[in-house]
PAFI-452713 format. One record per residue: residue number from 0; x negated, y, z negated of N, C-alpha, C in turn; residue in three letters; chain. Coordinates in nm, 2 decimals, m for minus. Layout:
REM residues N
num; n.x; n.y; n.z; ca.x; ca.y; ca.z; c.x; c.y; c.z; residu; chaine
NUM; X; Y; Z; X; Y; Z; X; Y; Z; Ala; A
...
END
This chain:
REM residues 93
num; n.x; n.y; n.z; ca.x; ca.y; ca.z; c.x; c.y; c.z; residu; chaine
0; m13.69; 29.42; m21.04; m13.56; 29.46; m21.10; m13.49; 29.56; m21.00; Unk; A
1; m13.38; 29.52; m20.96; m13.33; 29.60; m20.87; m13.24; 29.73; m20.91; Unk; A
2; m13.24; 29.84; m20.84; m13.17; 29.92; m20.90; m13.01; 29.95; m20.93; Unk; A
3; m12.99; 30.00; m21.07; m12.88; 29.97; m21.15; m12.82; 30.12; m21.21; Unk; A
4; m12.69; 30.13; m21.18; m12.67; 30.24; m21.23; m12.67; 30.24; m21.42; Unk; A
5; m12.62; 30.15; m21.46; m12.65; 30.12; m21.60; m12.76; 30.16; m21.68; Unk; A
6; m12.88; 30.05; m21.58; m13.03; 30.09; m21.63; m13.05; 30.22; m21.63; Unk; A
7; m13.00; 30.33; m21.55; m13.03; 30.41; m21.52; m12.96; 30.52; m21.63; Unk; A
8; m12.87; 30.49; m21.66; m12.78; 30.53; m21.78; m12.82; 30.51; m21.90; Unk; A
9; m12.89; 30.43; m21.92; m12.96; 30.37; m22.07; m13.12; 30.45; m22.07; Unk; A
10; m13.16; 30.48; m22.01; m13.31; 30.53; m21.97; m13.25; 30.69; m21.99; Unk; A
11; m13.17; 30.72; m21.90; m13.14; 30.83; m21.93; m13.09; 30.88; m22.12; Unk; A
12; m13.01; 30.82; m22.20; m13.01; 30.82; m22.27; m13.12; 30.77; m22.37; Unk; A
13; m13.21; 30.72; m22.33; m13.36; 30.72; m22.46; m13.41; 30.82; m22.40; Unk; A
14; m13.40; 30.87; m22.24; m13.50; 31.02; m22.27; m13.42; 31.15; m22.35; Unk; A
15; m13.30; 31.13; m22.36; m13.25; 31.23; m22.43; m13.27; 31.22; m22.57; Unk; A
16; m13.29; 31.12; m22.62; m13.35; 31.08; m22.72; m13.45; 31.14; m22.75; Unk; A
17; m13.57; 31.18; m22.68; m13.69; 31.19; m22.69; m13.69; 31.35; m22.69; Unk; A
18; m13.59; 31.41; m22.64; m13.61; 31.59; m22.59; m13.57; 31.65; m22.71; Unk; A
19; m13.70; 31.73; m22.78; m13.72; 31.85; m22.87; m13.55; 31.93; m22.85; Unk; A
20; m13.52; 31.94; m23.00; m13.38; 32.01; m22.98; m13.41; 32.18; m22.87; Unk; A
21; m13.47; 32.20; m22.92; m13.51; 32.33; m22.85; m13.48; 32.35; m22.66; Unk; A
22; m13.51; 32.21; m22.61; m13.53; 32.19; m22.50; m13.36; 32.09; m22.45; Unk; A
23; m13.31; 32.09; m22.52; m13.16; 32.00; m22.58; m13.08; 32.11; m22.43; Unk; A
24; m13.01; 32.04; m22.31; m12.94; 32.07; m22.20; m12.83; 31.99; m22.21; Unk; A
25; m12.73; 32.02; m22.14; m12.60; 31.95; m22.15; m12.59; 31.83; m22.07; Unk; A
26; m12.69; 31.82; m21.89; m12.74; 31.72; m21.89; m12.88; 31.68; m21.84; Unk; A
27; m12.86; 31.56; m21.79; m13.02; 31.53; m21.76; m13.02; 31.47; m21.64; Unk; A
28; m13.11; 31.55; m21.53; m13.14; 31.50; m21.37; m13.23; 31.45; m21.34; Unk; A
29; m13.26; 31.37; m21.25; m13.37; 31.25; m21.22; m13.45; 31.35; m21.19; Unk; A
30; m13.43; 31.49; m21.11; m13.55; 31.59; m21.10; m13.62; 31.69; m21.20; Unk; A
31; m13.58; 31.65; m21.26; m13.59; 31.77; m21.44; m13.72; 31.68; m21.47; Unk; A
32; m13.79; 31.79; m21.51; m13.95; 31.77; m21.53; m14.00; 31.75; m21.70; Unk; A
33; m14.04; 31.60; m21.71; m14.04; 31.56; m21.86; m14.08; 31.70; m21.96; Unk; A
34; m14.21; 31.74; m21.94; m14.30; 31.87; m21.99; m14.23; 31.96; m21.94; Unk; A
35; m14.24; 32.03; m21.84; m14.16; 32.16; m21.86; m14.04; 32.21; m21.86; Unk; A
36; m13.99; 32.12; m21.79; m13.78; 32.15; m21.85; m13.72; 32.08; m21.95; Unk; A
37; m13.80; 31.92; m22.01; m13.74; 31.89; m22.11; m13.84; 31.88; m22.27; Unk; A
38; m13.97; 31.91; m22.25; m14.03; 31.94; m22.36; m14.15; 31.78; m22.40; Unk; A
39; m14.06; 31.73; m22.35; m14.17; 31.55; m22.37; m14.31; 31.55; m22.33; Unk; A
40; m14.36; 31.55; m22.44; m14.55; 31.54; m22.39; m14.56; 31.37; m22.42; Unk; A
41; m14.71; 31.37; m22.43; m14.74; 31.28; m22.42; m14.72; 31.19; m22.58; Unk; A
42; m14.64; 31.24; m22.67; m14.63; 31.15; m22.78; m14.48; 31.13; m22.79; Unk; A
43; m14.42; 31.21; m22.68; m14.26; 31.16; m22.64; m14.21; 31.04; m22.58; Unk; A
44; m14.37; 31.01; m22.44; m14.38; 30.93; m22.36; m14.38; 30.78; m22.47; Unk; A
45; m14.48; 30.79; m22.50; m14.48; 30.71; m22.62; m14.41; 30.65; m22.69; Unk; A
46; m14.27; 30.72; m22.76; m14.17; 30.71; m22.82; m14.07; 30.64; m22.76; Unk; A
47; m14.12; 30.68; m22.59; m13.99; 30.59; m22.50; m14.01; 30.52; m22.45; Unk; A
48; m14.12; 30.50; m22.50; m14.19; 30.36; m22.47; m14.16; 30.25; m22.59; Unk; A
49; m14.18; 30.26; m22.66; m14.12; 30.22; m22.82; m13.97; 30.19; m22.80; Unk; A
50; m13.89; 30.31; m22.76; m13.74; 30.22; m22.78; m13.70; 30.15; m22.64; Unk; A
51; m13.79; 30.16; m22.55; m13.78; 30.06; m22.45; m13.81; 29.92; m22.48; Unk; A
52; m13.95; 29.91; m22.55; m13.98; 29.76; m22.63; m13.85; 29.73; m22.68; Unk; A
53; m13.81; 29.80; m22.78; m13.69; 29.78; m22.93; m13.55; 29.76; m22.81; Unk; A
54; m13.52; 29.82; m22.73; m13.40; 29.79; m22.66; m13.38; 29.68; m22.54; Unk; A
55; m13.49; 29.63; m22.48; m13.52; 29.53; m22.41; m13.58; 29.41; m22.49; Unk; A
56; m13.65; 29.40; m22.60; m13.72; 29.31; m22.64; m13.82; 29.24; m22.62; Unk; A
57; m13.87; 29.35; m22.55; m14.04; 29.33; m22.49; m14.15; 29.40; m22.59; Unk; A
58; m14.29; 29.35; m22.47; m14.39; 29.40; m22.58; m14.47; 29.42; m22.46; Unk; A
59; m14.54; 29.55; m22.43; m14.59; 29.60; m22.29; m14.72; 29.65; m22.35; Unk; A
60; m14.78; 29.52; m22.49; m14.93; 29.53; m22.53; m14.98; 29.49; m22.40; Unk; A
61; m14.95; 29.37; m22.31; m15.02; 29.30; m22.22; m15.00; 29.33; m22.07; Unk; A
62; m14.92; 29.50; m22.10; m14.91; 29.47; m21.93; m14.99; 29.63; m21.90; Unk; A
63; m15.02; 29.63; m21.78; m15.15; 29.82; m21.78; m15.04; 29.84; m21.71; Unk; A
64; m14.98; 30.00; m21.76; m14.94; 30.08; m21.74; m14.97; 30.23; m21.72; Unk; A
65; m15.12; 30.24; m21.79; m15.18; 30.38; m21.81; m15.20; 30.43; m21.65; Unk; A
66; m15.24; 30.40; m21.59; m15.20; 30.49; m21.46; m15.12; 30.54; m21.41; Unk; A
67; m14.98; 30.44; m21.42; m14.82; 30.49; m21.39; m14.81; 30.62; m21.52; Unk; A
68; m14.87; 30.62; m21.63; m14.82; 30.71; m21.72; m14.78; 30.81; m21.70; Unk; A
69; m14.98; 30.83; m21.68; m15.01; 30.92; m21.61; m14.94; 31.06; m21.47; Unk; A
70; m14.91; 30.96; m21.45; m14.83; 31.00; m21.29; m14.73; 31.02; m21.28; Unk; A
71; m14.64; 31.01; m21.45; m14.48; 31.05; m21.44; m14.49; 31.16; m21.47; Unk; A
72; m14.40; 31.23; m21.40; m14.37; 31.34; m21.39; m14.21; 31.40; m21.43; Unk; A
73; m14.15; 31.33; m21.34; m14.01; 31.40; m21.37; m13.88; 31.27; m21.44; Unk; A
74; m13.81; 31.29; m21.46; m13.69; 31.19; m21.55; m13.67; 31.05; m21.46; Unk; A
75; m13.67; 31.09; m21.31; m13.66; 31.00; m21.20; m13.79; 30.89; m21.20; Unk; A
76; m13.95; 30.96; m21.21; m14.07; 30.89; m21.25; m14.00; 30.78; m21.39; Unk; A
77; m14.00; 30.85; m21.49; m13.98; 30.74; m21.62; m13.91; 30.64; m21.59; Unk; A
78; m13.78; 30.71; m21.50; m13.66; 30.56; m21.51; m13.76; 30.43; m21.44; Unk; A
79; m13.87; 30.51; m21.31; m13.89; 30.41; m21.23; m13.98; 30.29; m21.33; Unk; A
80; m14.08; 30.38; m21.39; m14.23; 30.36; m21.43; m14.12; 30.27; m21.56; Unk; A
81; m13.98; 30.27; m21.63; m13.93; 30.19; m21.70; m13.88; 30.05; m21.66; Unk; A
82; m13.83; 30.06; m21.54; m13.80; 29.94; m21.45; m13.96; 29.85; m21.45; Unk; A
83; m14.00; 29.93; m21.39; m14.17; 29.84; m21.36; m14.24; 29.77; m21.49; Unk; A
84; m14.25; 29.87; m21.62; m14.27; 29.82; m21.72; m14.19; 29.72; m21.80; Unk; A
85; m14.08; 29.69; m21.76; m13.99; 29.58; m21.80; m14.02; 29.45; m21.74; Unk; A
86; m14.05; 29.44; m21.62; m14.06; 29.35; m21.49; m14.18; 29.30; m21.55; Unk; A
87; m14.26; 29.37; m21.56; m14.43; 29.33; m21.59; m14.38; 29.28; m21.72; Unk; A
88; m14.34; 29.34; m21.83; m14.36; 29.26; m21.96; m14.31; 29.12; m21.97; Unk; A
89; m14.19; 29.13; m21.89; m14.11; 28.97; m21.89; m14.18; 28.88; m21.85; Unk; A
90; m14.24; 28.93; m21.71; m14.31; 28.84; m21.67; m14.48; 28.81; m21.73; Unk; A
91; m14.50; 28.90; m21.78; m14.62; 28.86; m21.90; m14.58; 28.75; m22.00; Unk; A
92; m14.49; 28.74; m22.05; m14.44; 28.69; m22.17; m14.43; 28.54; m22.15; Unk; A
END
């Protein structure tokens, strides 16, 4: 999947989705760090993982992702590790 400013607009708005009001900034930077500048642990990840299924229409039971999870770090990691898990699911499917 090649990169899109769109995709990148839609990802950015499910992670804002995901950010604890507390942690709620006016915006959101590909370098802003999920855990410590925007509050998203590991059951946020999750969640954006869920409206990623719900918004694409995939199902990423069949694709391994748990290493990439792992390894996201900042807003810029999810959008990527979102792209990749879309690619894989489609093409699982």
């Amino acid at each position: 999947m090649e990169p899109d400013e769109k995709f990148d607009e839609k990802i950015l708005s499910l992670i804002a989705q995901s950010v604890p009001k507390k942690y709620k900034k006016a915006g959101i930077t590909k370098d802003m760090r999920l855990l410590a500048d925007l509050g998203i642990d590991s059951l946020g990840i999750v969640a954006l993982v869920s409206r990623l299924e719900e918004m694409y229409g995939i199902n990423v039971d069949d694709v391994d992702f748990d290493t990439g999870l792992s390894q996201m770090r900042t807003v810029g990691d999810a959008i990527d590790m979102s792209r990749k898990l879309i690619t894989q699911a489609k093409t699982a499917n």
